[in-house]
N, C-alpha and C positions, 0 to 999 in steps of 0.2 A: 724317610724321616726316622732318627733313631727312637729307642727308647727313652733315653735320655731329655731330650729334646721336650718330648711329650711330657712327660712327668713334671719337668719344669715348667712349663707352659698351664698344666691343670689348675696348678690355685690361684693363679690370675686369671684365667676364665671366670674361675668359682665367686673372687671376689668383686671381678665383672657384674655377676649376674644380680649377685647379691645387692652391690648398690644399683641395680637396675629396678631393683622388690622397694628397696626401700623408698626411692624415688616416686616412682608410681605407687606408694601405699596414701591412701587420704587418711588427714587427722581426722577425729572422732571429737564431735564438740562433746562438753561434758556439762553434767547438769550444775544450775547451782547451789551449792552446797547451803547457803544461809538462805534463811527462809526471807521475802520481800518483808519490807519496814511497814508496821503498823500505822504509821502515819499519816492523816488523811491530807495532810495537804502535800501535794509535788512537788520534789526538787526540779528545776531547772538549773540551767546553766547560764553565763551572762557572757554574750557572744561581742559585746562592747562594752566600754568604760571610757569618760570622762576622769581626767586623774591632776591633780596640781602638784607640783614636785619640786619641792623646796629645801633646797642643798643647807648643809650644815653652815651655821655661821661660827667662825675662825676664830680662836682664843684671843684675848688682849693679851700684851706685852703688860711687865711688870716693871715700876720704877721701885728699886731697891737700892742701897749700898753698906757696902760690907764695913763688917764690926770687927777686928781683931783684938786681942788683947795687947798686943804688942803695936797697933798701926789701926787707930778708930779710921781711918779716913782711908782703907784701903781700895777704893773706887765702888762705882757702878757694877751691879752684879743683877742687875732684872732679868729674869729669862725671856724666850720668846714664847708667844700663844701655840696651841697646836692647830692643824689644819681640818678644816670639819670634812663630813664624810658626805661624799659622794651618794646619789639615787642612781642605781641601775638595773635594769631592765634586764635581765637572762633566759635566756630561752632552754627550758628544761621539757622534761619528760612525765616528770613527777605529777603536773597542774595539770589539770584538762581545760578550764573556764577563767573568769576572770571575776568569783568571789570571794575570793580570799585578798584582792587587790581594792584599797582606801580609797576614795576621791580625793583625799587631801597628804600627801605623801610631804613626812617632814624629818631631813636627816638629823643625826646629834650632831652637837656644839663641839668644836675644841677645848679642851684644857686650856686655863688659865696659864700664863708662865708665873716663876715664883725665884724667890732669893737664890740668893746661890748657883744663878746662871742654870736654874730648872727649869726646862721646856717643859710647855703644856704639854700632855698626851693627844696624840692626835685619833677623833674620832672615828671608829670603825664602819666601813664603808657600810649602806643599805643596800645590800641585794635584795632584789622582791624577784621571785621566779611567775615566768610569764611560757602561756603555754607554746611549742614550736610551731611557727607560722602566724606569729603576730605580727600584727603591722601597726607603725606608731605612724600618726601624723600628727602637724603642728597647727598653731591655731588658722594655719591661711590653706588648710586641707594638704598639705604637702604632705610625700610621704620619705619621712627622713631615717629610719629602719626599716629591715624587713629580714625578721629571725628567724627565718626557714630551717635552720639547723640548730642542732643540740649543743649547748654550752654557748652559743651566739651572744654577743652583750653588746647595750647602749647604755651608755652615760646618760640618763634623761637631765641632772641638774648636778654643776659639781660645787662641790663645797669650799667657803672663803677661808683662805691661807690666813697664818695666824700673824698674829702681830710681833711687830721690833717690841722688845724690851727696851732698858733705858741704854743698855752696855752695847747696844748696837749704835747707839748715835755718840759713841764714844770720837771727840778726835784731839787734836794737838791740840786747837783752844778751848776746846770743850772738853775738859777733862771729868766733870760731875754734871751730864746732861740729866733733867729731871720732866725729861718726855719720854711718851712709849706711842704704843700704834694700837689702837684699837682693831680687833679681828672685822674684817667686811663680812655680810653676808653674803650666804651663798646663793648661787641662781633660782629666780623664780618661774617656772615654764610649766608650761601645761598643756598637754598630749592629749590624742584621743588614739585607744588601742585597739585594735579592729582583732578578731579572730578570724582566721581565713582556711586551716588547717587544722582539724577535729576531729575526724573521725574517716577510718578507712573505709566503711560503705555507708553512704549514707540512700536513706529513703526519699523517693520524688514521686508526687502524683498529685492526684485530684483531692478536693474536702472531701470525707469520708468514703474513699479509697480503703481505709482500716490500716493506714502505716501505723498510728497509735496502737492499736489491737494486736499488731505481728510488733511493734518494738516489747510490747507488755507479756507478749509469748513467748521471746526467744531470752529477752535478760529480766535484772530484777529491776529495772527501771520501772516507776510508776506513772505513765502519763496520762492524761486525763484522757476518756474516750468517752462520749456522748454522741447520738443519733442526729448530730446537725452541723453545719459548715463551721470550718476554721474551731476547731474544737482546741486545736493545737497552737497557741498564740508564740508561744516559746521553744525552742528547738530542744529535745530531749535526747540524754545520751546513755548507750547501754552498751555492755559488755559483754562478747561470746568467750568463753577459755575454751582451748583443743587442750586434748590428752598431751601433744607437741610442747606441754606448755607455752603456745603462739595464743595471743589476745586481741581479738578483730574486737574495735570499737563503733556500734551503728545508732549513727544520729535520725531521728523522727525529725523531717523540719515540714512548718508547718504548708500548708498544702496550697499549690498554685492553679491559677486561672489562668486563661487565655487574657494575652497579652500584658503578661507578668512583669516582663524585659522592661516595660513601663513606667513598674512599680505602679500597678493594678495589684488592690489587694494586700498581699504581704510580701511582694516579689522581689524586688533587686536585696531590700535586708540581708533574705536567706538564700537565693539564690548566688551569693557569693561563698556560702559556705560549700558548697557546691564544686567551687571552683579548684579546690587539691582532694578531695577524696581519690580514694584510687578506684572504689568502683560504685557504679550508679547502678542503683535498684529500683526501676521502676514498677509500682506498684496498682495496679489497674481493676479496678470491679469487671468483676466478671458477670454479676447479674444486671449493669447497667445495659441499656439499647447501645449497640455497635461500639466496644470496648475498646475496637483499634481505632478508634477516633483518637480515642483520649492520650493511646503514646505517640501519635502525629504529631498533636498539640503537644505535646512536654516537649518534644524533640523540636519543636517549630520555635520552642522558650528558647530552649537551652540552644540552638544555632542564632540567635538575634539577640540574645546576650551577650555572646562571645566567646575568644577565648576557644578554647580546648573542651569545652564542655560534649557536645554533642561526637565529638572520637573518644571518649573516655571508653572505658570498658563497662555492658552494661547486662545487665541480669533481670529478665521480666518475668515478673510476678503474677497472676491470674487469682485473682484473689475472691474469697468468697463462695467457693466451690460448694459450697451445702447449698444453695440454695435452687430453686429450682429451676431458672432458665440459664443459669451457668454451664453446663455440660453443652448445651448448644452453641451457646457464644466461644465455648473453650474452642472447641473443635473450628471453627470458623476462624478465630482468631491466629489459630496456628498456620491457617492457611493462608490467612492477610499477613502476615509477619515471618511469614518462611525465613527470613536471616536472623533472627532474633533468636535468644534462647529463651523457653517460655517455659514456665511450670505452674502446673496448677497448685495450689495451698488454699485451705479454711485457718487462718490466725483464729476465731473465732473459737474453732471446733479440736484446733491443733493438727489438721492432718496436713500429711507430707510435709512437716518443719524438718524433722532430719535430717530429710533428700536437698531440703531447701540451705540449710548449716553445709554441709558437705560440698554442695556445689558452690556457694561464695567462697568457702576456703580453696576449691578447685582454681575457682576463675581467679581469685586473689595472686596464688601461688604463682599460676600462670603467665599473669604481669609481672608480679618480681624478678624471677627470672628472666622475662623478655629485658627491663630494665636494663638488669646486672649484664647480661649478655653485649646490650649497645655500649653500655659503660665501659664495660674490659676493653670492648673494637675500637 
């Protein structure tokens, strides 16, 4: 091989290697900078809505007729109404929940027409941004959208076209008609909005598991945490930032029982939120009596629910680790769940959240590119 050869060949090795570093480099979650809200009462998020959507109603027509100076009588000139504005539905990025959205949703009116053959203005459309992955059904449970993607839109209610002026009902014998058309209203309909699509890891496990404890550790979300069952009645949402500037969003939903699938308890509600995350973090006491009971049962939820739940990608927690029969159960645990990925973490005490950040962005990253990869084939 010449020299030549070689030397040309060296900086695409070099820039080989390099994107090889960069690949295999993990982001680094970063703290957050704002201090948590002095607020004692929680925000939640509203994971449904009831909403009524009430299209613009359509401008009247105008009866007029024209004055000249030279020709009083020079015909009909009423304009027509303008067309009211449309309710629609957009699936943006911007929204996470559904309070910023009305139960009574009501578009503008049309412009009036006027003299001189002046059309009303017509109504500017209501977009209301709805977060991606909502689902609309109508009042017979049908589901008549489903906005799984960015910029996605439904017309929920469209707005009443405007009315004939008089110079529309102009004819050969009707030369000074002195009728117009009143604007119709627009559609009355009324949706219920499901969120199904929320957050990239969300938390599963048992009542006080401590999923509230490790959401209140990792973001600035404040959810409510007390020593007793269903502490969690509302699903809460937090944010991790990476140095990558990448923003994994992880929802607290509140905590399931054996025979959920049921809707025992609070189950089929939150267990559909469940259903698009990309990865499931089950979250398990470590100081309970025999702790792989407890991912049997969630895994026994999530396959008798449906659905893709129980192949998702999943990350086990061991939670609880300060306490003193934990280190026993850890150890045993590992042994019972050999295919699982297990870590131990105290949310409590803060130990091993790092290792715990680092690896959901490992396992996250991991799916995406599997994703991308099937997608390109």
């Amino acid at each position: 091989m010449s020299l030549f050869s070689l030397s040309s060949r060296l900086p695409i090795a070099k820039s080989l290697i390099k994107n090889r570093l960069n690949y295999c480099q993990i982001a680094n979650a970063l703290r957050p900078k704002k201090a948590k809200s002095t607020r004692k009462e929680a925000q939640y998020f509203s994971d449904a809505k009831k909403v009524r959507a009430v299209g613009g109603k359509g401008g009247d027509g105008c009866v007029s007729f024209l004055q000249l100076w030279c020709n009083e009588r020079a015909g009909p000139d009423g304009g027509d109404g303008g067309n009211g504005a449309h309710i629609i539905f957009q699936a943006s990025n911007d929204v996470r929940n559904f309070n910023h959205v009305g139960s009574v949703l009501r578009a503008p009116e049309g412009g009036i027409g006027s003299a001189k053959d002046c059309h009303g203005k017509n109504a500017k459309h209501m977009v209301i941004k709805v977060p991606i992955g909502t689902i609309v059904r109508n009042t017979k449970g049908l589901i008549v959208a489903d906005l799984g993607q960015a910029d996605l839109m439904f017309v929920a209610a469209r707005g009443g076209a405007g009315g004939k002026g008089n110079r529309f009902f102009t004819t050969d014998k009707e030369t000074s008609p002195k009728v117009c058309e009143y604007g119709p209203p627009g559609e009355d309909c009324s949706y219920t909005l499901e969120l199904r699509s929320m957050a990239e890891v969300g938390l599963i496990g048992f009542p006080n598991a401590g999923k509230s404890t490790l959401l209140n550790a990792l973001t600035r979300a404040k959810p409510k945490v007390a020593p007793y069952a269903f502490t969690t009645l509302r699903p809460h949402l937090g944010t991790v930032q990476y140095d990558d500037h990448v923003q994994l969003t992880i929802a607290d939903l509140p905590g399931l029982i054996p025979e959920a699938h049921r809707n025992k308890g609070l189950g089929i509600q939150f267990l559909k939120h469940a259903e698009r995350c990309t990865l499931l973090l089950f979250v398990l006491d470590a100081s309970a009596p025999e702790p792989w009971q407890q991912y049997e049962q969630l895994m026994h939820e999530l396959e008798q629910f449906g659905g893709s739940l129980a192949s998702r990608p999943q990350l086990v927690v061991a939670n609880k680790m300060d306490m003193p029969k934990s280190a026993a159960n850890y150890e045993q645990l590992k042994r019972e769940l050999s295919q699982a990925n297990i870590l131990g973490i105290s949310a409590k005490m803060g130990q091993n959240l790092a290792h715990l950040l680092s690896t959901i962005r490992t396992v996250y990253d991991r799916h995406k590119a599997k994703e991308q990869q099937q997608y390109s084939s």
